[in-house]
N, CA and C atoms as an extended XYZ file, in Angstrom:
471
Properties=species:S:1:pos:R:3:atomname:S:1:resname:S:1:resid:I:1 pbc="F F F"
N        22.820      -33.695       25.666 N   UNK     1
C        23.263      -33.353       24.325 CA  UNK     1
C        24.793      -33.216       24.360 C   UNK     1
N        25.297      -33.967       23.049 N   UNK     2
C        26.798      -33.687       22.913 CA  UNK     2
C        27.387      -32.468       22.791 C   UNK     2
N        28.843      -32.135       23.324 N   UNK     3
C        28.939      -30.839       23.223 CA  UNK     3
C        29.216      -30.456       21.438 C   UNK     3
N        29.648      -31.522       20.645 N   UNK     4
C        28.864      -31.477       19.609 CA  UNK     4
C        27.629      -30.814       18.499 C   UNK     4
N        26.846      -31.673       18.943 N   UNK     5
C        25.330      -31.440       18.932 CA  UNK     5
C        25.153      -29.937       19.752 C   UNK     5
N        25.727      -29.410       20.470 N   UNK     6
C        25.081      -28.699       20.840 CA  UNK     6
C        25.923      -27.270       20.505 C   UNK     6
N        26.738      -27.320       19.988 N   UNK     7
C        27.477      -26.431       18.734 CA  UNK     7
C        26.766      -26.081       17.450 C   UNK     7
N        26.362      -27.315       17.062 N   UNK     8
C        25.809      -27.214       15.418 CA  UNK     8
C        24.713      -26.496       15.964 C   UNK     8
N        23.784      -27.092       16.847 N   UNK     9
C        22.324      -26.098       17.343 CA  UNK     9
C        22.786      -25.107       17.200 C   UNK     9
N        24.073      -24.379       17.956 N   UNK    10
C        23.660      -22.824       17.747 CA  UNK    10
C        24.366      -22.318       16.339 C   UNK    10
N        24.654      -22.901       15.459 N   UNK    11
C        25.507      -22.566       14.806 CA  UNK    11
C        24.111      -22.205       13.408 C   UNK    11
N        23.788      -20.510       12.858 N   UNK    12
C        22.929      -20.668       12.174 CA  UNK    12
C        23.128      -21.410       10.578 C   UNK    12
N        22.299      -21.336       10.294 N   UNK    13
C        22.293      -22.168        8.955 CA  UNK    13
C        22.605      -21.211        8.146 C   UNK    13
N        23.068      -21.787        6.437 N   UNK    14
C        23.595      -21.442        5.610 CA  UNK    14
C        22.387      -20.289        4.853 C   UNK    14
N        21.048      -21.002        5.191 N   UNK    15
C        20.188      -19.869        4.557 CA  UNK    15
C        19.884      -18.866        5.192 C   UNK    15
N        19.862      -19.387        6.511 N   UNK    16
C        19.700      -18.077        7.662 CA  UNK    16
C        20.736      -16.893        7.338 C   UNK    16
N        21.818      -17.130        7.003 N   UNK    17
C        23.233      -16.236        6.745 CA  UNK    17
C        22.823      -15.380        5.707 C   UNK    17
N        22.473      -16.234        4.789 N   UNK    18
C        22.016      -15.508        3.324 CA  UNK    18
C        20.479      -14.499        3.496 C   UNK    18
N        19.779      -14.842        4.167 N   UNK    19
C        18.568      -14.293        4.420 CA  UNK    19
C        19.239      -13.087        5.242 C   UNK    19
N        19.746      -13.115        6.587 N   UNK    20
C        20.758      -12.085        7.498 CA  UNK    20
C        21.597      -11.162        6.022 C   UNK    20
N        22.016      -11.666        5.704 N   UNK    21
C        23.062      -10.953        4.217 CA  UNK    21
C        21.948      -10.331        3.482 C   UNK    21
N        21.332      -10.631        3.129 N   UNK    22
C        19.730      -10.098        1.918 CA  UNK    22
C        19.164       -8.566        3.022 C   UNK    22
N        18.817       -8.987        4.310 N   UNK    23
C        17.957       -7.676        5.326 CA  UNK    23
C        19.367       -6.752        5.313 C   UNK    23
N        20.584       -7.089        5.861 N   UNK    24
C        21.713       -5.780        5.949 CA  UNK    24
C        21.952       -5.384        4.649 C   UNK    24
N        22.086       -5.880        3.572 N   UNK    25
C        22.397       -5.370        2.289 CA  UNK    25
C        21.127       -4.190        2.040 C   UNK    25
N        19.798       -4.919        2.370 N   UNK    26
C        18.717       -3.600        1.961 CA  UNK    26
C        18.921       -2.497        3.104 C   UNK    26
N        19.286       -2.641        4.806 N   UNK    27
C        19.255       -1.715        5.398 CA  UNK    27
C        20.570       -0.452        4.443 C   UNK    27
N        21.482       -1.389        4.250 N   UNK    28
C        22.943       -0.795        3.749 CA  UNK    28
C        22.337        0.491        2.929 C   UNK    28
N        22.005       -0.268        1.610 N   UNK    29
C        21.221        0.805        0.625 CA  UNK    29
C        20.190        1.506        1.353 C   UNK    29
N        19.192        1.059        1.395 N   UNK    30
C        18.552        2.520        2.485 CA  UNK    30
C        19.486        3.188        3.029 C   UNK    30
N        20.013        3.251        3.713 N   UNK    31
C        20.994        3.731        4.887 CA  UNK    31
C        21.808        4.804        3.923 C   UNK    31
N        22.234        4.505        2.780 N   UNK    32
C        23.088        4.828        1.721 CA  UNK    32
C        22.464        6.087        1.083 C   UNK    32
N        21.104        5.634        0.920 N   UNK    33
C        20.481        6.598       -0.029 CA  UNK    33
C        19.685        7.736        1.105 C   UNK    33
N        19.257        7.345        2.025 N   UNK    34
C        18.820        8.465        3.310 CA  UNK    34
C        20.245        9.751        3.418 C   UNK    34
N        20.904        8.992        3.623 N   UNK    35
C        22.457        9.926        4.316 CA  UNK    35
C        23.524       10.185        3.137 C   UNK    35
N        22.953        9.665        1.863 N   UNK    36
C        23.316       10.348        1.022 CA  UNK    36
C        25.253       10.113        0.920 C   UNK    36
N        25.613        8.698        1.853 N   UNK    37
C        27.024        8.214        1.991 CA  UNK    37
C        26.899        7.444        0.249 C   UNK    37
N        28.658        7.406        0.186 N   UNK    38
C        28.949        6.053       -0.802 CA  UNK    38
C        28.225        5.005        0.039 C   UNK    38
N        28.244        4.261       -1.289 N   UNK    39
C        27.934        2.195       -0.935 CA  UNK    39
C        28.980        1.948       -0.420 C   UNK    39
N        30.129        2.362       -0.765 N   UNK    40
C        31.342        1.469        0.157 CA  UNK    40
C        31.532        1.467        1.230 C   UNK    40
N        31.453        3.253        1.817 N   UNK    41
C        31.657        3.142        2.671 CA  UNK    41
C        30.723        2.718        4.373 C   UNK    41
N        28.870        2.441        3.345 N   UNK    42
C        28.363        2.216        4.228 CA  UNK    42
C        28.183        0.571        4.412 C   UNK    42
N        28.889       -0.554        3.703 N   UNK    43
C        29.274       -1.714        3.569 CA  UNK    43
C        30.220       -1.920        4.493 C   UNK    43
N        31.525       -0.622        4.517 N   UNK    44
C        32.559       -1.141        5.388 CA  UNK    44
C        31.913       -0.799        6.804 C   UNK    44
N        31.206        0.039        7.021 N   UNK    45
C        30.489        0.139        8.536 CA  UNK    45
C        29.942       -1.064        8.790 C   UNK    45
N        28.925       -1.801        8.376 N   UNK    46
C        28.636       -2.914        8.552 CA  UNK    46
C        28.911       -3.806        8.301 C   UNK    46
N        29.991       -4.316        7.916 N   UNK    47
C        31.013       -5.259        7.907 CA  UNK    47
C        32.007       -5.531        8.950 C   UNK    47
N        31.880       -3.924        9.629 N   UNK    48
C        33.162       -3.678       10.456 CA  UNK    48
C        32.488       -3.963       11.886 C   UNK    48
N        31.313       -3.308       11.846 N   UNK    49
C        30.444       -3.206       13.213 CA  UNK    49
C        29.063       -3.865       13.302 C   UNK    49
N        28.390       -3.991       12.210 N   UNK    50
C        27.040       -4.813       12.408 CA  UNK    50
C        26.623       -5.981       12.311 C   UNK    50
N        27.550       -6.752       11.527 N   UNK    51
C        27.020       -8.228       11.485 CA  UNK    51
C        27.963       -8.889       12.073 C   UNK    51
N        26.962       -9.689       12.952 N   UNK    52
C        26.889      -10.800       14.342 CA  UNK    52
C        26.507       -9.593       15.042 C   UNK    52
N        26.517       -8.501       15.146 N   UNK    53
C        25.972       -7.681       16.597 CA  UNK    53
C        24.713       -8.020       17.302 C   UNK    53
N        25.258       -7.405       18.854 N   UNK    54
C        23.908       -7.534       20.019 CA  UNK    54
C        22.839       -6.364       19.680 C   UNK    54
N        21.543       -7.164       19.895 N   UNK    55
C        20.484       -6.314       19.919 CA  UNK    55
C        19.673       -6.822       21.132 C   UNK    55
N        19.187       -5.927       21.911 N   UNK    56
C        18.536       -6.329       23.355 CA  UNK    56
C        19.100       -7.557       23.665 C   UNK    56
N        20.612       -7.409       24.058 N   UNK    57
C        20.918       -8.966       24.508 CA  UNK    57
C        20.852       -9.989       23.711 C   UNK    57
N        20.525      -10.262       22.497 N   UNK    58
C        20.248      -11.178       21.981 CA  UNK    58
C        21.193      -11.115       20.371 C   UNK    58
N        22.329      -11.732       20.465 N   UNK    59
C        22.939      -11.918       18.840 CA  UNK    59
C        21.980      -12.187       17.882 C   UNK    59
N        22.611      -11.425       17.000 N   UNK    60
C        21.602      -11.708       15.504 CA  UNK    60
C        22.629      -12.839       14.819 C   UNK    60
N        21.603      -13.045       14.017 N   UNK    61
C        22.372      -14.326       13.156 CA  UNK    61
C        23.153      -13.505       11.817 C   UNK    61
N        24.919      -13.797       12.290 N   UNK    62
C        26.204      -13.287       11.157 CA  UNK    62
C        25.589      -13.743       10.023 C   UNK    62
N        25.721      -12.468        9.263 N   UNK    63
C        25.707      -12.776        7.886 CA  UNK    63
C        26.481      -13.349        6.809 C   UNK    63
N        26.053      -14.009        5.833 N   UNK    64
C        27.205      -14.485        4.906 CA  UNK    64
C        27.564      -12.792        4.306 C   UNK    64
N        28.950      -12.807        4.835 N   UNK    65
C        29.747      -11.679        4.706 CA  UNK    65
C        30.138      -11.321        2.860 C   UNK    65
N        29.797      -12.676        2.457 N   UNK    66
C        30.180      -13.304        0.485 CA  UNK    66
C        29.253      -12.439        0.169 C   UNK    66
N        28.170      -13.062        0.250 N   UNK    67
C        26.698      -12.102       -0.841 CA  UNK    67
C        26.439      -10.597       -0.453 C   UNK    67
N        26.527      -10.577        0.832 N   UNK    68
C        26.444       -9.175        1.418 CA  UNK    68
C        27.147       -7.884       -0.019 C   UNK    68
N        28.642       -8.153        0.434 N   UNK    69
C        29.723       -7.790       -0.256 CA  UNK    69
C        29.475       -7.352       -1.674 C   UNK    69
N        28.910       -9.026       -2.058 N   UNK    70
C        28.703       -9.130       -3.887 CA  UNK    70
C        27.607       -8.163       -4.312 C   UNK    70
N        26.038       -7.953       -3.065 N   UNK    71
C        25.211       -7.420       -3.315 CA  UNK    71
C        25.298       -5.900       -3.651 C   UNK    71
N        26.178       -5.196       -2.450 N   UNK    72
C        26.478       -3.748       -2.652 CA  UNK    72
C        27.579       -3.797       -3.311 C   UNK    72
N        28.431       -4.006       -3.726 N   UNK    73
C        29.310       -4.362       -4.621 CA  UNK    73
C        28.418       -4.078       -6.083 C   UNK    73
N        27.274       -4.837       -6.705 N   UNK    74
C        27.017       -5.269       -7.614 CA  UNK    74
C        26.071       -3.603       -7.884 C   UNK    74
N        25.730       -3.399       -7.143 N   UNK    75
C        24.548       -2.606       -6.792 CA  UNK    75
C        25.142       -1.383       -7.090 C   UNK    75
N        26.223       -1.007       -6.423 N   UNK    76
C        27.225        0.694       -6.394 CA  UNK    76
C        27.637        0.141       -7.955 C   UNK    76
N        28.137       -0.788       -8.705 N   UNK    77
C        28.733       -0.594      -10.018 CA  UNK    77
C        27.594       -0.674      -11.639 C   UNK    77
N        26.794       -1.161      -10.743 N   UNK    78
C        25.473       -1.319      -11.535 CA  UNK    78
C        24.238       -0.616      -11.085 C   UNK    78
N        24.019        0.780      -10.548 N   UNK    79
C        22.596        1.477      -10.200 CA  UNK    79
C        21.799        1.652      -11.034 C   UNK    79
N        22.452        2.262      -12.262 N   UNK    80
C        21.761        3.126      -13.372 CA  UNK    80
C        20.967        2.214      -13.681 C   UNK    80
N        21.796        0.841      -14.215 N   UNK    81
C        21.028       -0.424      -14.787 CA  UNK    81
C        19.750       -0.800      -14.082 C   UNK    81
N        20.195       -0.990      -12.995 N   UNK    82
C        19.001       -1.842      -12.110 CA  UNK    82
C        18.069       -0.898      -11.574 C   UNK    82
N        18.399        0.705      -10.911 N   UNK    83
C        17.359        1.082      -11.016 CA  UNK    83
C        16.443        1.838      -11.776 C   UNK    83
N        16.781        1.690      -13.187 N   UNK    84
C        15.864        1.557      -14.277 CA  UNK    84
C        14.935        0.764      -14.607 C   UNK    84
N        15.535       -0.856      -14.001 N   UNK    85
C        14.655       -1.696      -14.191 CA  UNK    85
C        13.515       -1.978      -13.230 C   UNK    85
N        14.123       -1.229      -12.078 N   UNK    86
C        12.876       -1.392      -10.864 CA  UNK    86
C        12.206       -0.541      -11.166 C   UNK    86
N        12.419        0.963      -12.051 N   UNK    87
C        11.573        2.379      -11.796 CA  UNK    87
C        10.225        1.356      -12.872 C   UNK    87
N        10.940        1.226      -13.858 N   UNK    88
C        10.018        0.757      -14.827 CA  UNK    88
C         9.429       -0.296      -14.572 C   UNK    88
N         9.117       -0.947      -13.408 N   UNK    89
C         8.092       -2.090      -13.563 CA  UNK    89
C         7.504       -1.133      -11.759 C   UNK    89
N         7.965       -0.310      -11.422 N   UNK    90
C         6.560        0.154      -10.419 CA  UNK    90
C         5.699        0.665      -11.038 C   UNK    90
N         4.807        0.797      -10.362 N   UNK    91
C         3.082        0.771      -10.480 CA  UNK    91
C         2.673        1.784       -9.620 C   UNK    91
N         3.082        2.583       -9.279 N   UNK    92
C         2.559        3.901       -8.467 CA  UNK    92
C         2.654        5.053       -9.103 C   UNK    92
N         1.664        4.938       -9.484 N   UNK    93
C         1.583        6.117      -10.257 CA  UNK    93
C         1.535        7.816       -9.643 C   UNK    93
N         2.607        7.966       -9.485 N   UNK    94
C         2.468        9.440       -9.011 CA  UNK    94
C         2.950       10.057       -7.637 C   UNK    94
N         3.378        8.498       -7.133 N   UNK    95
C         3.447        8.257       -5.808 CA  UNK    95
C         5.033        8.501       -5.416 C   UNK    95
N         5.629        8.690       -4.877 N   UNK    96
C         6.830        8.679       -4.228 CA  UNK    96
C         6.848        7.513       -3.372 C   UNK    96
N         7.783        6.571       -3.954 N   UNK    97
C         8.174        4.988       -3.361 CA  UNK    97
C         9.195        5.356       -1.904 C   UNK    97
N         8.742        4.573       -0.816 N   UNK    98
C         8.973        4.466        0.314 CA  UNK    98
C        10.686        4.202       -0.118 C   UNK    98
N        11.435        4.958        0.646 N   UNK    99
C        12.632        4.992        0.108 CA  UNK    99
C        13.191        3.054        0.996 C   UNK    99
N        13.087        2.874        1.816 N   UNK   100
C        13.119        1.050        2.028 CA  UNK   100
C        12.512        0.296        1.548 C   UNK   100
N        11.495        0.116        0.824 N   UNK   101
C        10.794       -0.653       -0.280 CA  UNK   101
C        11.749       -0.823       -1.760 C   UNK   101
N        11.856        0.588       -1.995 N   UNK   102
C        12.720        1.061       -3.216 CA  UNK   102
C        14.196        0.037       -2.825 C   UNK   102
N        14.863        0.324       -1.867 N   UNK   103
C        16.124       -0.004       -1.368 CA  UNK   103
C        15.959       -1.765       -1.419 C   UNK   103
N        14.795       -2.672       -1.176 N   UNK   104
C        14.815       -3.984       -0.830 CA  UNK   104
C        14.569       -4.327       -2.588 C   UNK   104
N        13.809       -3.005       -3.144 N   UNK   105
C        13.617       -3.996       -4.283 CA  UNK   105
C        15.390       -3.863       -5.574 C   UNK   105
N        15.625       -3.257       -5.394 N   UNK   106
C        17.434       -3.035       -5.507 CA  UNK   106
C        18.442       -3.845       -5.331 C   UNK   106
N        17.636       -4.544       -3.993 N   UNK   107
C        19.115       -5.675       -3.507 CA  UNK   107
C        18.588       -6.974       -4.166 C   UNK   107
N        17.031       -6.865       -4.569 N   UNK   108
C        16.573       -8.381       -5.111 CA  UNK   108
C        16.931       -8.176       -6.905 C   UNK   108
N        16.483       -7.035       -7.314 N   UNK   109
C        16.714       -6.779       -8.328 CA  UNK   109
C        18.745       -7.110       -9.238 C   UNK   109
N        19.133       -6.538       -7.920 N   UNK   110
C        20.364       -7.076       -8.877 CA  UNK   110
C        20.759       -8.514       -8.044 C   UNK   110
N        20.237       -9.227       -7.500 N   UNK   111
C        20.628      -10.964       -7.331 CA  UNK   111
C        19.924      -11.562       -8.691 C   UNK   111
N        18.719      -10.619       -8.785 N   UNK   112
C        17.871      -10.993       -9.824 CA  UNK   112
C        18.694      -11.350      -11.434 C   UNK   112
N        19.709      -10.260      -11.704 N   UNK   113
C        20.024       -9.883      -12.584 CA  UNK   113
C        21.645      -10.701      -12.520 C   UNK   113
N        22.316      -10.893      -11.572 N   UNK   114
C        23.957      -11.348      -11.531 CA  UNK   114
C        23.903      -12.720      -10.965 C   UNK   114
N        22.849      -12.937      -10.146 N   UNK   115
C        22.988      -14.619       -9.109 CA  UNK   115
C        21.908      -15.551       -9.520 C   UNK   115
N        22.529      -15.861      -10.780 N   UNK   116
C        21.894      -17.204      -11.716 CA  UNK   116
C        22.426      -18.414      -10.912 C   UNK   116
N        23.112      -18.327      -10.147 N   UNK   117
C        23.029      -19.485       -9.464 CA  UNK   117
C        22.202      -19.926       -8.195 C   UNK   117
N        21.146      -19.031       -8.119 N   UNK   118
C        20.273      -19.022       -6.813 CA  UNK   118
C        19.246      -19.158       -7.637 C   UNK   118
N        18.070      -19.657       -7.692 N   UNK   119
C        16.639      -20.051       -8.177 CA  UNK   119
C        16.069      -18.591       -7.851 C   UNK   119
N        15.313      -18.380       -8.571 N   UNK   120
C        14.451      -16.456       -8.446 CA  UNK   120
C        13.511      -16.764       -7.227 C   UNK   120
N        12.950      -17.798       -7.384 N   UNK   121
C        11.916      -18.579       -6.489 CA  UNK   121
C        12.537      -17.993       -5.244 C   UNK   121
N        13.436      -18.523       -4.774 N   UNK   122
C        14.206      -18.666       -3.332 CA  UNK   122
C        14.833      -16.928       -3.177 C   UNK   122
N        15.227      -15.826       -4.514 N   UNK   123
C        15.487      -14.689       -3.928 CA  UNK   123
C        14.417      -13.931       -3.564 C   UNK   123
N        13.184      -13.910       -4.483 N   UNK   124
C        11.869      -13.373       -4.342 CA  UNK   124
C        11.608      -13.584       -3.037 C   UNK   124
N        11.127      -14.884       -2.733 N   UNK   125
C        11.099      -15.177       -1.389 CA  UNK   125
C        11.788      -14.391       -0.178 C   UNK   125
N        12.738      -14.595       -0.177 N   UNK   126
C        13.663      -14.004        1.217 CA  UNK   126
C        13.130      -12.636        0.999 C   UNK   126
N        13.760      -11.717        0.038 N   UNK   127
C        13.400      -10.842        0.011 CA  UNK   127
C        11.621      -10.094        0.737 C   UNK   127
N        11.186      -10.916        0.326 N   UNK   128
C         9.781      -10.626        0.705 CA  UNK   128
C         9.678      -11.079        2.426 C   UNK   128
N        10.239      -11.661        2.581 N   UNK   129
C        10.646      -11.472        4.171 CA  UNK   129
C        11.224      -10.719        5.455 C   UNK   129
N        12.110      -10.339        4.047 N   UNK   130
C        12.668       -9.219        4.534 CA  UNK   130
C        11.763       -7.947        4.745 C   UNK   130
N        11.158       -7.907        3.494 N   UNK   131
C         9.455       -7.055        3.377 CA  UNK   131
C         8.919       -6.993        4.328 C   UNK   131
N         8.449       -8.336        5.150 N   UNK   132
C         8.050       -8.513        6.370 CA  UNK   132
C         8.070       -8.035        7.333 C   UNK   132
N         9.024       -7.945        7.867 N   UNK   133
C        10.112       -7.495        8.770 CA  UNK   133
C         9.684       -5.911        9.015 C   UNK   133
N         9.019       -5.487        7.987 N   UNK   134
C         9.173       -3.579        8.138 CA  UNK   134
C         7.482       -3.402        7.345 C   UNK   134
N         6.536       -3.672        6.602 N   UNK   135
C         6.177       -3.668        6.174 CA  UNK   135
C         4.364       -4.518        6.651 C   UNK   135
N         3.447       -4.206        6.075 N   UNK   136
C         2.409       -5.029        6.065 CA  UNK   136
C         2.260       -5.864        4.574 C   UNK   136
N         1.035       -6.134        5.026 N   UNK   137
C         0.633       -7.795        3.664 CA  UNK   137
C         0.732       -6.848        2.538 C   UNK   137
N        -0.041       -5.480        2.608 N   UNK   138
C        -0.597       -4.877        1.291 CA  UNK   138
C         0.963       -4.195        0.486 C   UNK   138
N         1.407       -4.014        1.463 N   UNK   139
C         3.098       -3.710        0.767 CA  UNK   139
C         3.988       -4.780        0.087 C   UNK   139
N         3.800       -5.697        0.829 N   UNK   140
C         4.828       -7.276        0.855 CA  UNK   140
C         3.967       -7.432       -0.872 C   UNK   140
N         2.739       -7.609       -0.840 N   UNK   141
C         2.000       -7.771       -1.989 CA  UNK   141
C         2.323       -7.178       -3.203 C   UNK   141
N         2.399       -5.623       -3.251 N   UNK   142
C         2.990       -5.144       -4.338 CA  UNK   142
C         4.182       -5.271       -4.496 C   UNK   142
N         5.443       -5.813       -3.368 N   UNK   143
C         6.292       -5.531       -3.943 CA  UNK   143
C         6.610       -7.170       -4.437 C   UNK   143
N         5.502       -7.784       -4.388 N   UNK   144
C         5.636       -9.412       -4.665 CA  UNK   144
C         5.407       -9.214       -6.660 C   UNK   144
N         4.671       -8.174       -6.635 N   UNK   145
C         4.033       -8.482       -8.141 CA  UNK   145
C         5.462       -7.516       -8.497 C   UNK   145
N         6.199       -6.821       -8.356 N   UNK   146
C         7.230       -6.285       -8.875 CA  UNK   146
C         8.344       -6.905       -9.363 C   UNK   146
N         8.723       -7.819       -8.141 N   UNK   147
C         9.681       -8.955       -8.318 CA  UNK   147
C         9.582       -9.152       -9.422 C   UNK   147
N         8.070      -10.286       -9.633 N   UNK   148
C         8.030      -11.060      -10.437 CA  UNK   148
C         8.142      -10.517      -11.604 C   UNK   148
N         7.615       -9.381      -12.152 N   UNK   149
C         7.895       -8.391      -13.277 CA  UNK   149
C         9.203       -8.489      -13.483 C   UNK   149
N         9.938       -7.883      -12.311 N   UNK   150
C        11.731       -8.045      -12.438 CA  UNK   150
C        12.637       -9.046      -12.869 C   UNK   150
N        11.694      -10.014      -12.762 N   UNK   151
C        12.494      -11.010      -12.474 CA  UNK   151
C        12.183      -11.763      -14.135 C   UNK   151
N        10.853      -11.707      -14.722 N   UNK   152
C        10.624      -11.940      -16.274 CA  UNK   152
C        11.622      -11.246      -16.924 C   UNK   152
N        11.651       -9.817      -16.566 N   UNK   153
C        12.556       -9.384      -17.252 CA  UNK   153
C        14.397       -9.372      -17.893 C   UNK   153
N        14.251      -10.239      -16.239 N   UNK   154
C        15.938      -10.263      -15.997 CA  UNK   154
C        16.678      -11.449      -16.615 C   UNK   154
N        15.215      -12.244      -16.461 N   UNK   155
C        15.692      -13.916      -16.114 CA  UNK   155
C        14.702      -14.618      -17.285 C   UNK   155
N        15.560      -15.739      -17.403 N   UNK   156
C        14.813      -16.749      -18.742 CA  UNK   156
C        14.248      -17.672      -18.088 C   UNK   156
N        14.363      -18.040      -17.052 N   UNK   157
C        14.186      -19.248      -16.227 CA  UNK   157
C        13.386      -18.705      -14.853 C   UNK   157
């Protein structure tokens, strides 16, 4: 293999970045709302120190540092908005929402609402991967039917 070719291999992809940008933006907010920090300043921690970092030896894939930014950015100037719109389309009645569920549906909720240039299809998605990541089917599930609620609401298309 060219040394080339064998650059681009490791070099992650553009969605991988954005998907990497989508999981730190929801840890961010969790992280935010547990410890009770500003958004800013828990953006500049992980901006400063977490993305591209080692975990057991093994680099994670750098995030697009753009959406990250735009997400908590969008999120600290717009809460009230958006999490009104998430309170009102959960479905737990009575329940106290897993404060990282709450936090992932926040970071989809406002791409939902500001990043008309991304298909809902493709944020729902990641997001729900991100779901993955921490979560089982029966969680990933409800917070699949939430989206989509969110996302009627937000979006014409």
């Amino acid at each position: 293999m060219t040394e080339e070719k064998q650059n681009k291999a490791q070099k992650p992809s553009a969605k991988a970045r954005k998907t990497a940008a989508r999981l730190l933006a929801s840890q961010a907010v969790y992280q935010s709302s547990l410890n009770e920090q500003p958004l800013k300043d828990v953006a500049k921690e992980y901006l400063d120190h977490r993305i591209g970092m080692e975990v057991d030896g093994e680099e994670l894939v750098a995030a697009n540092k753009e959406l990250f930014s735009r997400i908590l950015t969008g999120i600290a100037e717009n809460k009230s908005d958006i999490g009104h719109v998430v309170q009102a389309n959960l479905k737990i009645d009575g329940k106290r929402t897993e404060p990282l569920i709450k936090a992932i549906l926040m970071c989809a909720a406002y791409e939902l609402f500001a990043c008309h240039d991304t298909d809902k299809g493709i944020i729902i998605n990641d997001y729900l991967n991100v779901a993955h990541a921490f979560f089982d089917q029966k969680e990933v599930n409800l917070m699949n039917g939430i989206l989509d609620a969110v996302a009627k609401a937000l979006r014409d298309n």
